[in-house]
C-alpha positions as CSV (number, residue, x, y, z in Angstrom):
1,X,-3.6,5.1,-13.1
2,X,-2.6,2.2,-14.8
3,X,1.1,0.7,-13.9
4,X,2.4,1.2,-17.8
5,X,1.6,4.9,-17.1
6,X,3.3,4.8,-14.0
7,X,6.4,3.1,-15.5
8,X,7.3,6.5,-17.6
9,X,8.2,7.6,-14.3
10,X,11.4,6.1,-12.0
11,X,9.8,4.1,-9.8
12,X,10.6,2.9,-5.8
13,X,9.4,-0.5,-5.5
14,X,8.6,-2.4,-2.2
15,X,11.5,-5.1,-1.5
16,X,10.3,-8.9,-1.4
17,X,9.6,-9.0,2.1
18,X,6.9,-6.4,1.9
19,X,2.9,-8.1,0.9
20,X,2.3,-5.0,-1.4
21,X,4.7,-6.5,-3.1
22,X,3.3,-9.9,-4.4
23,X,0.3,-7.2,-6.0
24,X,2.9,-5.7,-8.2
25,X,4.7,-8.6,-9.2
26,X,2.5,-9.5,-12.5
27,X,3.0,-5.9,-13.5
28,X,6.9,-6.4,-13.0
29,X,7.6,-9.8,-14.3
30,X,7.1,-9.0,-18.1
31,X,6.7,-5.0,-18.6
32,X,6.2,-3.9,-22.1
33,X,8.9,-1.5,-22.0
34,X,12.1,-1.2,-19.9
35,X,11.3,-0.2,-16.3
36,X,13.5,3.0,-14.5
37,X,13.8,1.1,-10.9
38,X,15.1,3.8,-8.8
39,X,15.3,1.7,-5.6
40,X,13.5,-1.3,-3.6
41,X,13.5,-1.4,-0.3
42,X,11.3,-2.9,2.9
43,X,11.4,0.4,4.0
44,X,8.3,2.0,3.7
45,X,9.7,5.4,5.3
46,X,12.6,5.5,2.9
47,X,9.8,5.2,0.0
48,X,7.6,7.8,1.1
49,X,10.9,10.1,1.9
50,X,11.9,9.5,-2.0
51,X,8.5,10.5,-3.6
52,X,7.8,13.7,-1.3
53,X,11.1,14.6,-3.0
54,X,9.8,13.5,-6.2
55,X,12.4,11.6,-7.0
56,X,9.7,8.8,-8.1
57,X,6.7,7.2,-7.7
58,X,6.5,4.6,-4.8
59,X,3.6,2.3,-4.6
60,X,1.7,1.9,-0.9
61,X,-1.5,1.2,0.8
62,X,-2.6,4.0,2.8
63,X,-1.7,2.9,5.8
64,X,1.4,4.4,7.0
65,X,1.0,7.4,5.1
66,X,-1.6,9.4,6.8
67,X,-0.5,11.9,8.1
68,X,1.6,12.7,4.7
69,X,-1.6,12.8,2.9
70,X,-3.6,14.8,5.3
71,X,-0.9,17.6,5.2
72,X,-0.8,17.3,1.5
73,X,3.0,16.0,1.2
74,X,1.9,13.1,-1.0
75,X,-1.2,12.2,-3.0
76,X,-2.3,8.2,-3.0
77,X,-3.6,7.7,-6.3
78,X,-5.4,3.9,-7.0
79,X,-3.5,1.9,-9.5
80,X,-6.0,0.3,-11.8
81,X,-6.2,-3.5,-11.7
82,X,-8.1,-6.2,-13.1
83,X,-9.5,-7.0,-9.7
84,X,-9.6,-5.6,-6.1
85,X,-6.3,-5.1,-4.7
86,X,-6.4,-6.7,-1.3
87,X,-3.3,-6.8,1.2
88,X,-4.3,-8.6,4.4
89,X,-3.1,-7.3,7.8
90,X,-2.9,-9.7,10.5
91,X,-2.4,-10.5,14.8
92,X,-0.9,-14.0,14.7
93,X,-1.1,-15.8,18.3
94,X,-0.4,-19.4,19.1
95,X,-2.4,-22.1,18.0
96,X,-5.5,-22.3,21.0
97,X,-4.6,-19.5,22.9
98,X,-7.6,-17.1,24.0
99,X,-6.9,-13.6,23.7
100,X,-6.7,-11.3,26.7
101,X,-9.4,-8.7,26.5
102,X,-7.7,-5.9,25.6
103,X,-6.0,-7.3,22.8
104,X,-9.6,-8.4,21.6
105,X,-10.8,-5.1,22.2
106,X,-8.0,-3.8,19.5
107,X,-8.6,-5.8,17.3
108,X,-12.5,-5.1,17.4
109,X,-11.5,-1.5,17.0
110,X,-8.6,-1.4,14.3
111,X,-11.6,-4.3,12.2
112,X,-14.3,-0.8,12.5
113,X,-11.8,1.5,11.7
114,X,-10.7,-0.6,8.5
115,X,-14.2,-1.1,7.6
116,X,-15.1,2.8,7.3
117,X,-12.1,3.5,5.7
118,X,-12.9,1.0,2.9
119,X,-16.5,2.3,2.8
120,X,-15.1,6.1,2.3
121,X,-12.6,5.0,0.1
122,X,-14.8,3.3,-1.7
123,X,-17.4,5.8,-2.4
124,X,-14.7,8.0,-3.3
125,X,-13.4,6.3,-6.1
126,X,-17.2,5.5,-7.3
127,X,-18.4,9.2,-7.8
């Protein structure tokens, strides 16, 4: 969906703090019509809490909501952009530092698991 058709609808924004945010924020700073801001909050619980009640739409990666949209309690739909939405997740250690194996280890794992969600996601949205 595009955001202007989202915008007919009251909407829970991420706060500041949160990276989704900084995707959104062309779409917010000049909106064609007058936007229906029902909340914004770094609370990504408190978001997904608000649109399983349908009291508007919140905007979210995937992450975090899983098990809502396995058991059906919400639906992530792809907001349509002129490029690739990309929000970066990150392990930040000090400058030099080696990490201990089983941080490594992690990280190898959460990188493959990323990767074939994209892939699935991807072919979804192709077909």
């Amino acid at each position: 969906v595009s955001f202007a058709e989202c915008a007919r609808y009251p909407l829970i924004l991420p706060g500041p703090e949160l990276s989704i945010r900084r995707h959104l924020q062309p779409f917010l700073l000049n909106p064609k019509k007058p936007l229906t801001v029902l909340l914004e909050s770094a609370s990504v619980d408190l978001a997904k809490r608000l649109a399983m009640r349908g009291m508007g739409l919140a905007f979210q990666t995937r992450l975090g909501i899983e098990e809502e949209l396995a058991a059906g309690q919400l639906q992530l739909v792809p907001l349509k952009a002129a490029q690739f939405v990309v929000s970066e997740l990150g392990v930040y250690v000090r400058s030099g530092r080696s990490l201990p194996a089983a941080l490594d280890a992690f990280i190898r794992l959460v990188e493959d698991e990323l990767a074939q969600r994209v892939s699935a996601e991807t072919h979804l949205y192709d077909a």
